[in-house]
CHARMM internal coordinates of N, CA and C (Angstrom, degrees):
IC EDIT
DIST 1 N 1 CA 1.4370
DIST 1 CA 1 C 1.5235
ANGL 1 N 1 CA 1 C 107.71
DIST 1 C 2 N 1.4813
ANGL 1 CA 1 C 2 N 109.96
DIHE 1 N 1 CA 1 C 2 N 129.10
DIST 2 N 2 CA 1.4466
ANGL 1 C 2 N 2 CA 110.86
DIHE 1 CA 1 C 2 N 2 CA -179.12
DIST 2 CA 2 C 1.8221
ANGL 2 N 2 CA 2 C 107.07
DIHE 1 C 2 N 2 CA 2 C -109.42
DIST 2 C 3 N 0.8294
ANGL 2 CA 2 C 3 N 132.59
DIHE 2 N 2 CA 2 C 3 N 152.94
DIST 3 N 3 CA 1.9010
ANGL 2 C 3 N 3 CA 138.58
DIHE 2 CA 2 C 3 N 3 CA 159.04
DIST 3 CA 3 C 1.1458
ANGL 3 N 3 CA 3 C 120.05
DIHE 2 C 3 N 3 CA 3 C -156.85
DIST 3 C 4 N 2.0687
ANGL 3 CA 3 C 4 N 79.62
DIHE 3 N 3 CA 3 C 4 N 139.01
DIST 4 N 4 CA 1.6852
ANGL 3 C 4 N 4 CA 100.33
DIHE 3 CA 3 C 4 N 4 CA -160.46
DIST 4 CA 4 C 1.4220
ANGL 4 N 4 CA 4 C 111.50
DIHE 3 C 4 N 4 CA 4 C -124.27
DIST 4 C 5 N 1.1460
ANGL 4 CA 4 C 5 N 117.37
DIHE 4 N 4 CA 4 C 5 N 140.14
DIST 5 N 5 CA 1.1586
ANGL 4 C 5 N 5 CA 116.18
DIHE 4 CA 4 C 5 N 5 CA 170.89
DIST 5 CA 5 C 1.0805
ANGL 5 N 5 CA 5 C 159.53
DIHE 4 C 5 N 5 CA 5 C -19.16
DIST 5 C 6 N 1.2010
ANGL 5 CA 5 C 6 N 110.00
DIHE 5 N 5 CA 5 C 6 N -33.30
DIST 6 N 6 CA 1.5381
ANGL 5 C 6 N 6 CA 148.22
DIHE 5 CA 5 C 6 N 6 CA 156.44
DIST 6 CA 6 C 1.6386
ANGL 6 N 6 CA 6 C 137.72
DIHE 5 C 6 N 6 CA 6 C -175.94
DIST 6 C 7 N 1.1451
ANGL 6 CA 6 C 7 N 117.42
DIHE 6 N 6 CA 6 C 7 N 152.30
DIST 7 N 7 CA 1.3417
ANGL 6 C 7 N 7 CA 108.75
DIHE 6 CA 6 C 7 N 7 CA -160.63
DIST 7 CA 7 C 1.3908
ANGL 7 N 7 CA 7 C 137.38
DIHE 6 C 7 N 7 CA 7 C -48.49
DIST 7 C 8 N 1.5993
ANGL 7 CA 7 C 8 N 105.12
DIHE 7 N 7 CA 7 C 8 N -24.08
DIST 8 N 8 CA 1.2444
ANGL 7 C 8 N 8 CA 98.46
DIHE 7 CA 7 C 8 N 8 CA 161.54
DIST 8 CA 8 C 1.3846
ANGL 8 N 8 CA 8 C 128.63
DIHE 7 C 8 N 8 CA 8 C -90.09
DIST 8 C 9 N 1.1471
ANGL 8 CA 8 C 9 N 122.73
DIHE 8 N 8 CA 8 C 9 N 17.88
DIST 9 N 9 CA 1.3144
ANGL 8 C 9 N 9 CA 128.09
DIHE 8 CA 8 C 9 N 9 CA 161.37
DIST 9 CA 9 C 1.3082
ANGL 9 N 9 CA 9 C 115.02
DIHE 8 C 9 N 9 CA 9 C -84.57
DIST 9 C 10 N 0.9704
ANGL 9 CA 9 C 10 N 119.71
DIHE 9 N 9 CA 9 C 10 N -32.05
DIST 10 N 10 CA 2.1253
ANGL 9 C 10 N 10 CA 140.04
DIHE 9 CA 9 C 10 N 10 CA 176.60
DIST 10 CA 10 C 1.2974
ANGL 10 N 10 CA 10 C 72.25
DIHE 9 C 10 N 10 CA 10 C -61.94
DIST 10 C 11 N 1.2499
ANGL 10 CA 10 C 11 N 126.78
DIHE 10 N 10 CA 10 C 11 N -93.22
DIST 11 N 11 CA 1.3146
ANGL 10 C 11 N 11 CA 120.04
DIHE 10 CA 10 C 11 N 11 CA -153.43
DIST 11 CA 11 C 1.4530
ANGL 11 N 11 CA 11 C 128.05
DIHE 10 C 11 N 11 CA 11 C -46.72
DIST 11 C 12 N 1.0232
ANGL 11 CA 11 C 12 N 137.61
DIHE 11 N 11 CA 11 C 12 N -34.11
DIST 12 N 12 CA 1.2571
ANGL 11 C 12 N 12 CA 161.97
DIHE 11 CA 11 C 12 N 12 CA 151.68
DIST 12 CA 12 C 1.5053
ANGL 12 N 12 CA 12 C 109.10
DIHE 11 C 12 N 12 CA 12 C -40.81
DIST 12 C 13 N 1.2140
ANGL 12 CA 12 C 13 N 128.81
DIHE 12 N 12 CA 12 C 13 N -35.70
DIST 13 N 13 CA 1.6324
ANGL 12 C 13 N 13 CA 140.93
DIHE 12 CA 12 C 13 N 13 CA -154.83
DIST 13 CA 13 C 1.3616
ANGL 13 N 13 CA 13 C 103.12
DIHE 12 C 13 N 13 CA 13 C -109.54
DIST 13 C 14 N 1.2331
ANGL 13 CA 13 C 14 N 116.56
DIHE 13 N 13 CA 13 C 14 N -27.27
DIST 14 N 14 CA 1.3940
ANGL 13 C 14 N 14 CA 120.36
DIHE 13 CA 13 C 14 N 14 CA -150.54
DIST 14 CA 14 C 2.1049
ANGL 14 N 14 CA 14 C 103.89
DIHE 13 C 14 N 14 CA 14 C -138.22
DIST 14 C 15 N 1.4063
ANGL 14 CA 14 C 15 N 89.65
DIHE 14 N 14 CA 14 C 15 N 107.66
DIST 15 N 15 CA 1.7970
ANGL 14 C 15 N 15 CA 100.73
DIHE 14 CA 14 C 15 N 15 CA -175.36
DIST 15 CA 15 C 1.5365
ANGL 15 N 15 CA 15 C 98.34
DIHE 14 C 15 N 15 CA 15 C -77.08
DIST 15 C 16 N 1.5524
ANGL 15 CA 15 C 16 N 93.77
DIHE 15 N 15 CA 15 C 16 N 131.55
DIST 16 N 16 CA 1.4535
ANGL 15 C 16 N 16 CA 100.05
DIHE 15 CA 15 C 16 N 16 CA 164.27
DIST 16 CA 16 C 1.1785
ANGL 16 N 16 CA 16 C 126.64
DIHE 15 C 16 N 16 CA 16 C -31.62
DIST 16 C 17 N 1.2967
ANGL 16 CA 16 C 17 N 109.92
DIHE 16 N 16 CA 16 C 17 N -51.08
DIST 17 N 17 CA 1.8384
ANGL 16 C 17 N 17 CA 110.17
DIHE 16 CA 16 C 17 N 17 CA -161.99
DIST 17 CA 17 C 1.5937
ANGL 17 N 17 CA 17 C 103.90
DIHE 16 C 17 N 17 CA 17 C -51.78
DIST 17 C 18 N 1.0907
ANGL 17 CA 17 C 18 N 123.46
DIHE 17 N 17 CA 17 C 18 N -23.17
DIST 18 N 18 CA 1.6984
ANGL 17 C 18 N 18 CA 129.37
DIHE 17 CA 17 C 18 N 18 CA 156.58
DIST 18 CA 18 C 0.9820
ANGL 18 N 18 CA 18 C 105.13
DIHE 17 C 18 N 18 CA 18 C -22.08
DIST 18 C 19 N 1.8703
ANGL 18 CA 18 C 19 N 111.14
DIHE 18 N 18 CA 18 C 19 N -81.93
DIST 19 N 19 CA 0.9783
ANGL 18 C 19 N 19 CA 116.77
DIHE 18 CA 18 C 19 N 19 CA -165.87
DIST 19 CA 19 C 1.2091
ANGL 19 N 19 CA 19 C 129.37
DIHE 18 C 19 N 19 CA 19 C -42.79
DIST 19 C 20 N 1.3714
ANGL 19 CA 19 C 20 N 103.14
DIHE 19 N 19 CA 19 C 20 N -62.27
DIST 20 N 20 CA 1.4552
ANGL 19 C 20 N 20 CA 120.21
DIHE 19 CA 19 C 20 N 20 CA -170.11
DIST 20 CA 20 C 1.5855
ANGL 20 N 20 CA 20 C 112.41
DIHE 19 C 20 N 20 CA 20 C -60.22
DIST 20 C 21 N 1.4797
ANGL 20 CA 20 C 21 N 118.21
DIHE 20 N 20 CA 20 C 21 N -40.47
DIST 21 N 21 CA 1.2370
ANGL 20 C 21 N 21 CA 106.50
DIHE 20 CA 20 C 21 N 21 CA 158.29
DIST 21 CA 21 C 1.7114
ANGL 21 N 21 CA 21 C 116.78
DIHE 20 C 21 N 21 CA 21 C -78.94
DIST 21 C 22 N 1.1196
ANGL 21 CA 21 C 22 N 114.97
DIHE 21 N 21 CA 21 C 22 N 96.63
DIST 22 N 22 CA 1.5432
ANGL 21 C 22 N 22 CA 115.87
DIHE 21 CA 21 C 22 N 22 CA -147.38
DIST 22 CA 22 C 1.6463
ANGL 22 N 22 CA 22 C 102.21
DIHE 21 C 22 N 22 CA 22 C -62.64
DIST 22 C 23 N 1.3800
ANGL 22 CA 22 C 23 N 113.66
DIHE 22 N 22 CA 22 C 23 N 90.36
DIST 23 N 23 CA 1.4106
ANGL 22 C 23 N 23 CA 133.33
DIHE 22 CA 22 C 23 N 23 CA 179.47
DIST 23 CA 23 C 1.3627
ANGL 23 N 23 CA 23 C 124.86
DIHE 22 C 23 N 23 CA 23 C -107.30
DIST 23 C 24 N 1.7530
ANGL 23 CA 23 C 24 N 92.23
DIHE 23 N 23 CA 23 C 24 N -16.40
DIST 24 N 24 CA 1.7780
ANGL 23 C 24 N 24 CA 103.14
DIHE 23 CA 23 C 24 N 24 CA -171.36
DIST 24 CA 24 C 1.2884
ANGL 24 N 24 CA 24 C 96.20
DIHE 23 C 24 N 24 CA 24 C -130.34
DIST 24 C 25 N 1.5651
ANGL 24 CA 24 C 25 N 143.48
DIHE 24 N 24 CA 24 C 25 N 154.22
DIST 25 N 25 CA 0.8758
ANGL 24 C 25 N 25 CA 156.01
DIHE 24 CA 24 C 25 N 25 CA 115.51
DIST 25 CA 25 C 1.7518
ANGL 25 N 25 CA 25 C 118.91
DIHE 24 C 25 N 25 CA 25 C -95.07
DIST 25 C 26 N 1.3783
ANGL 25 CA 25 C 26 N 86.98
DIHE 25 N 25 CA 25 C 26 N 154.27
DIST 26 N 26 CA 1.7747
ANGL 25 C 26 N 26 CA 114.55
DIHE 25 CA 25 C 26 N 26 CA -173.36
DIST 26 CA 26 C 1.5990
ANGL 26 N 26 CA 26 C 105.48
DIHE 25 C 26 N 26 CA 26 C -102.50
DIST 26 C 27 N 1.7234
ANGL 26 CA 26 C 27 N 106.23
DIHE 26 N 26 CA 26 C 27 N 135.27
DIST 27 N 27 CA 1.8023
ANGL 26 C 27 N 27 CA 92.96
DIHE 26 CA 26 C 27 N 27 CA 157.44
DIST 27 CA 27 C 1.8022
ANGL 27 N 27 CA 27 C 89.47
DIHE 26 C 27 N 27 CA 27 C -156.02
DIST 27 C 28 N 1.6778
ANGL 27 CA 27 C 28 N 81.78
DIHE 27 N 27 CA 27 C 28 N 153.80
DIST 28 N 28 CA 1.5335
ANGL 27 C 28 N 28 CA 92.25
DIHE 27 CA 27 C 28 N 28 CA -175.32
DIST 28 CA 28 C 1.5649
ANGL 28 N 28 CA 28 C 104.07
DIHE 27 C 28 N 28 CA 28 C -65.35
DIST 28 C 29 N 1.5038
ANGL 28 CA 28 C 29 N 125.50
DIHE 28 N 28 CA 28 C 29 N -151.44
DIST 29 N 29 CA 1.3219
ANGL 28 C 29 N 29 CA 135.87
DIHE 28 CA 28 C 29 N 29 CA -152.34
DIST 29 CA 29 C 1.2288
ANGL 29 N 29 CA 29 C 92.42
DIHE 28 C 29 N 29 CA 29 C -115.95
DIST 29 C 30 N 1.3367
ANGL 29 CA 29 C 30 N 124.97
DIHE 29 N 29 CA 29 C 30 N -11.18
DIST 30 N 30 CA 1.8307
ANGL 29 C 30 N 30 CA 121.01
DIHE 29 CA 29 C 30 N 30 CA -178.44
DIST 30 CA 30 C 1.6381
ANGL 30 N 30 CA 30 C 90.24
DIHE 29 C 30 N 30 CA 30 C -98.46
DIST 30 C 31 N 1.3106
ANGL 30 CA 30 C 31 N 125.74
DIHE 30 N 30 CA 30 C 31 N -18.03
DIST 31 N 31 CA 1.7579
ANGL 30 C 31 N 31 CA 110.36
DIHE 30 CA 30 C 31 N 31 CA -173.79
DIST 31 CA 31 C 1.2268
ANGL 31 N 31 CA 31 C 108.10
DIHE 30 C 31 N 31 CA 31 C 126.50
DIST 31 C 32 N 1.6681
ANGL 31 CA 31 C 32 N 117.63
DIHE 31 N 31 CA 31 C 32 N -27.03
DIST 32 N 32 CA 1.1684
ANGL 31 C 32 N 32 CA 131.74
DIHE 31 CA 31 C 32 N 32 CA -162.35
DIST 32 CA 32 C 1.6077
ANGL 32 N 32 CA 32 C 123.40
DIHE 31 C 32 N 32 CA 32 C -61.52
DIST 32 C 33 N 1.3473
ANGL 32 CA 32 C 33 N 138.07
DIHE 32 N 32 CA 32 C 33 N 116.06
DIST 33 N 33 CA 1.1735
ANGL 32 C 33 N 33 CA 125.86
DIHE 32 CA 32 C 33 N 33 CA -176.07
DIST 33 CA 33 C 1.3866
ANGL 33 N 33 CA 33 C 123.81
DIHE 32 C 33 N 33 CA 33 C -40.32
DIST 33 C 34 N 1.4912
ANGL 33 CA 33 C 34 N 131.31
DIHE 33 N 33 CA 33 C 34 N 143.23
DIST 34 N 34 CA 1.2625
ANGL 33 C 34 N 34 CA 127.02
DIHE 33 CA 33 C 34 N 34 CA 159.24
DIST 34 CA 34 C 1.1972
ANGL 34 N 34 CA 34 C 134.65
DIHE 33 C 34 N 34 CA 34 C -119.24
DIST 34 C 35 N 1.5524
ANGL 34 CA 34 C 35 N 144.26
DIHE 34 N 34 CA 34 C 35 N 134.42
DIST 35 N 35 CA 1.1439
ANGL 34 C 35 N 35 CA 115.51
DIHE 34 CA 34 C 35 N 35 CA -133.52
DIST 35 CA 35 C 1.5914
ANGL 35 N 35 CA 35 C 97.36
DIHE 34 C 35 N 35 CA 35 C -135.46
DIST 35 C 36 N 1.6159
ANGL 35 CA 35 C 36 N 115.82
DIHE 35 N 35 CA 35 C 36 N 131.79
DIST 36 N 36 CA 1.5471
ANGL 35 C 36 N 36 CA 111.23
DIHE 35 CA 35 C 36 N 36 CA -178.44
DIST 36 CA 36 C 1.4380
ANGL 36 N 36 CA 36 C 114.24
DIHE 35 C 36 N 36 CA 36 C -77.07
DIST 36 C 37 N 1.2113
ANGL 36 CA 36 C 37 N 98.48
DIHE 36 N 36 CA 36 C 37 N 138.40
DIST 37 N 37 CA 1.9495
ANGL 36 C 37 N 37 CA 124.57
DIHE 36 CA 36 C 37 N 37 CA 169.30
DIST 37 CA 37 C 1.3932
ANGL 37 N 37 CA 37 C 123.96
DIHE 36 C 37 N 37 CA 37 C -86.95
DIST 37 C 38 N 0.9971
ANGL 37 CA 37 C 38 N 144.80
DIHE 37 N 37 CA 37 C 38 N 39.93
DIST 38 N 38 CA 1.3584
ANGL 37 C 38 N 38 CA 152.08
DIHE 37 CA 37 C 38 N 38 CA -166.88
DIST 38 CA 38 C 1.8567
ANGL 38 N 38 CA 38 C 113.91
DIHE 37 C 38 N 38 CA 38 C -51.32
DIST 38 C 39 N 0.9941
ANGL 38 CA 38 C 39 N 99.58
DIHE 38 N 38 CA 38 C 39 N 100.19
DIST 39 N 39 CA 1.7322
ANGL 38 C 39 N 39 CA 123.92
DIHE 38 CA 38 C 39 N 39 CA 171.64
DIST 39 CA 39 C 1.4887
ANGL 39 N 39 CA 39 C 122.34
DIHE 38 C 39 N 39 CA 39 C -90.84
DIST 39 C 40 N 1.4099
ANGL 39 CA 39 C 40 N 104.37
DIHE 39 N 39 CA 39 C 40 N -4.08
DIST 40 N 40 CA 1.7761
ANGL 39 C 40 N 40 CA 107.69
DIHE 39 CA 39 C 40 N 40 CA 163.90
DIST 40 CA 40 C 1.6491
ANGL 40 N 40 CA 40 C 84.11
DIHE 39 C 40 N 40 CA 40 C -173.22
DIST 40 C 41 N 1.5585
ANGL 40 CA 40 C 41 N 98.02
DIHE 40 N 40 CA 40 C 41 N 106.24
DIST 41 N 41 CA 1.7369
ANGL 40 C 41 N 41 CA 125.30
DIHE 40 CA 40 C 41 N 41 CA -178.32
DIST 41 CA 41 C 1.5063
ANGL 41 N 41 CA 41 C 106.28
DIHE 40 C 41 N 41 CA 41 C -55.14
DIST 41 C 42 N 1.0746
ANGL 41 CA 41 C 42 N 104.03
DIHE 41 N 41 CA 41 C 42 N 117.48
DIST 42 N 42 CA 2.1917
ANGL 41 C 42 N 42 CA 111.67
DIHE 41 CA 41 C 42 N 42 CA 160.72
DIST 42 CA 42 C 1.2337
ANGL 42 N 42 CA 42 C 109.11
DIHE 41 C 42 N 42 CA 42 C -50.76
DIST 42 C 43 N 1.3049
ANGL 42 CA 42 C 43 N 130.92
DIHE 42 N 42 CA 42 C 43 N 160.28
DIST 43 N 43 CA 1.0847
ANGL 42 C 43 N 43 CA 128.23
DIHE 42 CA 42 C 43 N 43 CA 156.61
DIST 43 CA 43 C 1.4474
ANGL 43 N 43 CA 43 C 111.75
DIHE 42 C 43 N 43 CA 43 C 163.26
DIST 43 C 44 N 1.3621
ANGL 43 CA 43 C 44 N 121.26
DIHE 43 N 43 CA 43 C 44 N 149.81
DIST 44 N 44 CA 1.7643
ANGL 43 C 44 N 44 CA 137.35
DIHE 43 CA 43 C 44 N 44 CA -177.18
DIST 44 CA 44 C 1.3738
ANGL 44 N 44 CA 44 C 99.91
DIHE 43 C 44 N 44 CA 44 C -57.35
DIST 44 C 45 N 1.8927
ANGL 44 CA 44 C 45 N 116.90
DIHE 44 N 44 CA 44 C 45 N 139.89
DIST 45 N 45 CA 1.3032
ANGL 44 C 45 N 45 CA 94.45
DIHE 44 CA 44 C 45 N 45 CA 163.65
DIST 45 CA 45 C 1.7687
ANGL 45 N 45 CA 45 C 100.46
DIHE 44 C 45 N 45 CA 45 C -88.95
DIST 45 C 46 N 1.3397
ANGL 45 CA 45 C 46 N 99.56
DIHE 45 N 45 CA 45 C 46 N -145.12
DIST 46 N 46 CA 1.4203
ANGL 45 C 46 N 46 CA 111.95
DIHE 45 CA 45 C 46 N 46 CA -152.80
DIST 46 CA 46 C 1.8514
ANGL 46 N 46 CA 46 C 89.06
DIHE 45 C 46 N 46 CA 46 C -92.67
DIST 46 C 47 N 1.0759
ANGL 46 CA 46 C 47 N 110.00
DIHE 46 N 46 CA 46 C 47 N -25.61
DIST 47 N 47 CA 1.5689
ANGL 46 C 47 N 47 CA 108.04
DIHE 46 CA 46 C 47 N 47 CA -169.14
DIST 47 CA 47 C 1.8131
ANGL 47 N 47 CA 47 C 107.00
DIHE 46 C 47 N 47 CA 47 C -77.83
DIST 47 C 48 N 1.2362
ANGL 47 CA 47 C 48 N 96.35
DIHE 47 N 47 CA 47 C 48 N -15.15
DIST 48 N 48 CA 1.8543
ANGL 47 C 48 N 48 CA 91.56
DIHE 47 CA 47 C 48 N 48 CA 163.05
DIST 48 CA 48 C 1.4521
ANGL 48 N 48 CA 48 C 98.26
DIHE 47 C 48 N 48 CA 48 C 90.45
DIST 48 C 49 N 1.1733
ANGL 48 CA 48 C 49 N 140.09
DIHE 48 N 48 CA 48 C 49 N -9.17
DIST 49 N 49 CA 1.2720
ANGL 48 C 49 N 49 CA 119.03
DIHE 48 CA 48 C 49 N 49 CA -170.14
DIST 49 CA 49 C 1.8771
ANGL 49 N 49 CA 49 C 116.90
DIHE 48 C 49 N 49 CA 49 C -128.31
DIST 49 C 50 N 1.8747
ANGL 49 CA 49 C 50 N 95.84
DIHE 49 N 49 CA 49 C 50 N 5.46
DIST 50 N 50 CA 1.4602
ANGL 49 C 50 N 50 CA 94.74
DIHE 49 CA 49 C 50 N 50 CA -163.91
DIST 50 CA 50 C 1.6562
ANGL 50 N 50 CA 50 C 95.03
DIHE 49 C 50 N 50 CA 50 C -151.59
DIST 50 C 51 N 1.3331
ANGL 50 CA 50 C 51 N 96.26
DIHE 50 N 50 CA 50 C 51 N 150.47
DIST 51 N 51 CA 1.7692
ANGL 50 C 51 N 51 CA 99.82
DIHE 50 CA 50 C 51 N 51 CA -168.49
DIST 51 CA 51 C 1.4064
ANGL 51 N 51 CA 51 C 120.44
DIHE 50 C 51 N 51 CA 51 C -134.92
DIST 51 C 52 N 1.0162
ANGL 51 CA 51 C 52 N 130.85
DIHE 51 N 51 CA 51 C 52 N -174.63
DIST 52 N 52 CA 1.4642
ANGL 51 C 52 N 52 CA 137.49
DIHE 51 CA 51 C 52 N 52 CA -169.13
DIST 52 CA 52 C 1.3914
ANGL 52 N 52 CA 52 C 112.31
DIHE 51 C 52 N 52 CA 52 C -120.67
DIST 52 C 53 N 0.9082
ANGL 52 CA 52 C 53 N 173.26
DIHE 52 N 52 CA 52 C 53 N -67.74
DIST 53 N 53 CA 1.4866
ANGL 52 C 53 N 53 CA 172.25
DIHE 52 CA 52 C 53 N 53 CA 143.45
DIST 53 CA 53 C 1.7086
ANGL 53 N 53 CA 53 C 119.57
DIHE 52 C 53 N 53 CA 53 C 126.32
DIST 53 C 54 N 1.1442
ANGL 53 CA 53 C 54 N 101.61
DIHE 53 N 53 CA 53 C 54 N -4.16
DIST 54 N 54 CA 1.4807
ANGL 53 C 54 N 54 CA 113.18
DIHE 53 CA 53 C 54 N 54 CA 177.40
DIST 54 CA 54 C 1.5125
ANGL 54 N 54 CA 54 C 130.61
DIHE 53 C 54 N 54 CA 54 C 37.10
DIST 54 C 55 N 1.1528
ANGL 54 CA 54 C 55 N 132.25
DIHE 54 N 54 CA 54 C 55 N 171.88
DIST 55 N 55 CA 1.2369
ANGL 54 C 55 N 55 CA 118.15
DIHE 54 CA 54 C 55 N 55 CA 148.65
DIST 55 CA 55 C 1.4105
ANGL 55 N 55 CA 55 C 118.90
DIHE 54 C 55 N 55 CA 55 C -137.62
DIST 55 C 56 N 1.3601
ANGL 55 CA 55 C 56 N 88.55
DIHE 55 N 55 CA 55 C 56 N 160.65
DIST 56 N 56 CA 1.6686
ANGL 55 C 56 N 56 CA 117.75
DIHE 55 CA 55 C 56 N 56 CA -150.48
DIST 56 CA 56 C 1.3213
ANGL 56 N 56 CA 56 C 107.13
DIHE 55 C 56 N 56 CA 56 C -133.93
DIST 56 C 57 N 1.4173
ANGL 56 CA 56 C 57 N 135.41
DIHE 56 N 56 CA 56 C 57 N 172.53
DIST 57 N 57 CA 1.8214
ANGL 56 C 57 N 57 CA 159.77
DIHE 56 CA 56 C 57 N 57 CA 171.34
DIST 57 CA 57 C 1.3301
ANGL 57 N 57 CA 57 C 100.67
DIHE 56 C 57 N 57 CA 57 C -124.35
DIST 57 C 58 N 1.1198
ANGL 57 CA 57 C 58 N 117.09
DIHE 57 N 57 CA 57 C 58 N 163.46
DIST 58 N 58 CA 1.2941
ANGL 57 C 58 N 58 CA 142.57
DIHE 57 CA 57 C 58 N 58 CA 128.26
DIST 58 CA 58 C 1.4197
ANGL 58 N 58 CA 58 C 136.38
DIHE 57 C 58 N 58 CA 58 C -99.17
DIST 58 C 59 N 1.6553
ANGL 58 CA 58 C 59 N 109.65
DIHE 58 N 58 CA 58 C 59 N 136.99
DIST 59 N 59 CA 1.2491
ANGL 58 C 59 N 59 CA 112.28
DIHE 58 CA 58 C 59 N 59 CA 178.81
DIST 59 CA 59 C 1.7386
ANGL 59 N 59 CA 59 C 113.19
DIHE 58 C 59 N 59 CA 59 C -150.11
DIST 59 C 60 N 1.2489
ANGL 59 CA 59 C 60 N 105.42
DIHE 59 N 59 CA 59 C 60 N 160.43
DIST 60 N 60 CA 1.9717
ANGL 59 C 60 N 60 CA 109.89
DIHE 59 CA 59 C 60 N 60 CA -163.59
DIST 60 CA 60 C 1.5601
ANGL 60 N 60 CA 60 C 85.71
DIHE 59 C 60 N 60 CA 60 C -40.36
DIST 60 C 61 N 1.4938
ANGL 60 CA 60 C 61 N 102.29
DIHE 60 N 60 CA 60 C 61 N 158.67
DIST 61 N 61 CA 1.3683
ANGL 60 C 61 N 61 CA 109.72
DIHE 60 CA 60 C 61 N 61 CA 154.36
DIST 61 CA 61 C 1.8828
ANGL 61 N 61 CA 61 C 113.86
DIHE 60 C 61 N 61 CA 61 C -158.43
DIST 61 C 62 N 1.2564
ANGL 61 CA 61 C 62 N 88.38
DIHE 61 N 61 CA 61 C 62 N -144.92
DIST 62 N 62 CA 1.2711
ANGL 61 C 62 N 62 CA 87.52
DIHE 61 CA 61 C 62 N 62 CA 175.18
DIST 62 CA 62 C 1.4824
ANGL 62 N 62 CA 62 C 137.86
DIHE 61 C 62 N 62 CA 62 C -159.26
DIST 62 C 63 N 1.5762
ANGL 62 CA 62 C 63 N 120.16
DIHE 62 N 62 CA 62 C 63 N 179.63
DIST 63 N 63 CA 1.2847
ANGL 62 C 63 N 63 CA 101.43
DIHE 62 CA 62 C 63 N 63 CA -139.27
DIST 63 CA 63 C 1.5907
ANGL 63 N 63 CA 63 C 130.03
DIHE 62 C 63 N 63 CA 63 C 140.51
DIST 63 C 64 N 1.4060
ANGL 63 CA 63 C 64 N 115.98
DIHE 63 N 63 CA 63 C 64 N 178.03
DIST 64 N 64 CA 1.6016
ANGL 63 C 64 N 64 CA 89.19
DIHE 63 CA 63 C 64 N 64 CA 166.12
DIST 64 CA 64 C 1.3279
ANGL 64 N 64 CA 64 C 114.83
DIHE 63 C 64 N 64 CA 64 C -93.43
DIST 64 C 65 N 1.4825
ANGL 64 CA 64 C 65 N 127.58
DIHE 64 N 64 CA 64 C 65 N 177.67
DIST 65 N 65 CA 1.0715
ANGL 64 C 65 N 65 CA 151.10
DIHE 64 CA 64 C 65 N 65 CA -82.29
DIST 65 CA 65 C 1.8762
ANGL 65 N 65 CA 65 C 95.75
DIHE 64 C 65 N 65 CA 65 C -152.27
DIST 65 C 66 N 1.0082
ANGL 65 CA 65 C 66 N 138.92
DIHE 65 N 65 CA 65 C 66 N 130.24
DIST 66 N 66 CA 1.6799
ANGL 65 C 66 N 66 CA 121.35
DIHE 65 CA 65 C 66 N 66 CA 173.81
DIST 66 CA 66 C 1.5339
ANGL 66 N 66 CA 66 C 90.19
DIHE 65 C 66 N 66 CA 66 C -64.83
DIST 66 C 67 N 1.4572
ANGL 66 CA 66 C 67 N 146.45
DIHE 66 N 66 CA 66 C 67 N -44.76
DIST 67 N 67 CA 1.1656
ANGL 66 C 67 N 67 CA 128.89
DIHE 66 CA 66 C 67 N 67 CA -163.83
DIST 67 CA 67 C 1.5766
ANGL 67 N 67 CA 67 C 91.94
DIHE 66 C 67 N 67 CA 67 C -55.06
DIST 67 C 68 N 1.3880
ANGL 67 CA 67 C 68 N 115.41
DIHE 67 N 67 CA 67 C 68 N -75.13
DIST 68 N 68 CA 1.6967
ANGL 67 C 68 N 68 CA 107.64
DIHE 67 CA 67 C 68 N 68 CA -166.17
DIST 68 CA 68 C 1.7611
ANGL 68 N 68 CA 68 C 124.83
DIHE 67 C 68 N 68 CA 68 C -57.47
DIST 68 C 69 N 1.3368
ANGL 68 CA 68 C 69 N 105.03
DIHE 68 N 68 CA 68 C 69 N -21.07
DIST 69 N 69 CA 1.9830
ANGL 68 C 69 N 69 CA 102.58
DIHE 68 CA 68 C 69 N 69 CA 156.78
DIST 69 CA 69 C 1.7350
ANGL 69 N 69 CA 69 C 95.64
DIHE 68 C 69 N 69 CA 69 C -41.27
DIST 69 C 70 N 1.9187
ANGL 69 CA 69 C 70 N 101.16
DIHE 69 N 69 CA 69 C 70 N -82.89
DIST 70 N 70 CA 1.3553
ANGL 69 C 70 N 70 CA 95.01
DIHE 69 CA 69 C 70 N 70 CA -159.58
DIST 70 CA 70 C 1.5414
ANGL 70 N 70 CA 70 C 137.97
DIHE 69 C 70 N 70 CA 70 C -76.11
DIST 70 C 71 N 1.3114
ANGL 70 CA 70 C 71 N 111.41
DIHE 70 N 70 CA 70 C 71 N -8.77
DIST 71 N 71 CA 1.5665
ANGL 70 C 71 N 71 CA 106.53
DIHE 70 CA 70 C 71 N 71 CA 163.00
DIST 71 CA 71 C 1.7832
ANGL 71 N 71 CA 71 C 122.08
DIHE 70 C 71 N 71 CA 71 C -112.14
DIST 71 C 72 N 1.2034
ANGL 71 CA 71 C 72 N 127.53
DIHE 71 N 71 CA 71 C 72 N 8.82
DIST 72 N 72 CA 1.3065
ANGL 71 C 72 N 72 CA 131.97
DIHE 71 CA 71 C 72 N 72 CA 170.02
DIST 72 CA 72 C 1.3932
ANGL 72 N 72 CA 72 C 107.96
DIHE 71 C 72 N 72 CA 72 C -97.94
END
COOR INIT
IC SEED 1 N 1 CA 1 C
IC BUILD
């Protein structure tokens, strides 16, 4: 578990291709899910060895909860 200061530092720290290979999740400071917006899509190219990382926002979303990740 990493935490950052504020969101655009998450964003900044953290390459899409995360996302998209859904490896990372986001939550605000209350627990609350946060959910990526992608405005130029991550993704593998076709040659298998090199990727795109896109960029993306965050915004509330939904879902569970960091409380329910870590104690359910």
């Amino acid at each position: 578990m990493v935490t950052y200061a504020t969101m655009s530092e998450a964003i900044e720290q953290t390459p899409g291709i995360s996302l998209a290979e859904q490896d990372t999740f986001f939550f605000a400071s209350d627990g609350s899910p946060l959910e990526p917006h992608f405005s130029e899509p991550a993704h593998f190219h076709s040659d298998g060895t090199s990727y795109t990382n896109g960029v993306y926002s965050l915004s509330p979303g939904t879902g569970r909860t960091l409380q329910d990740w870590l104690f359910s």
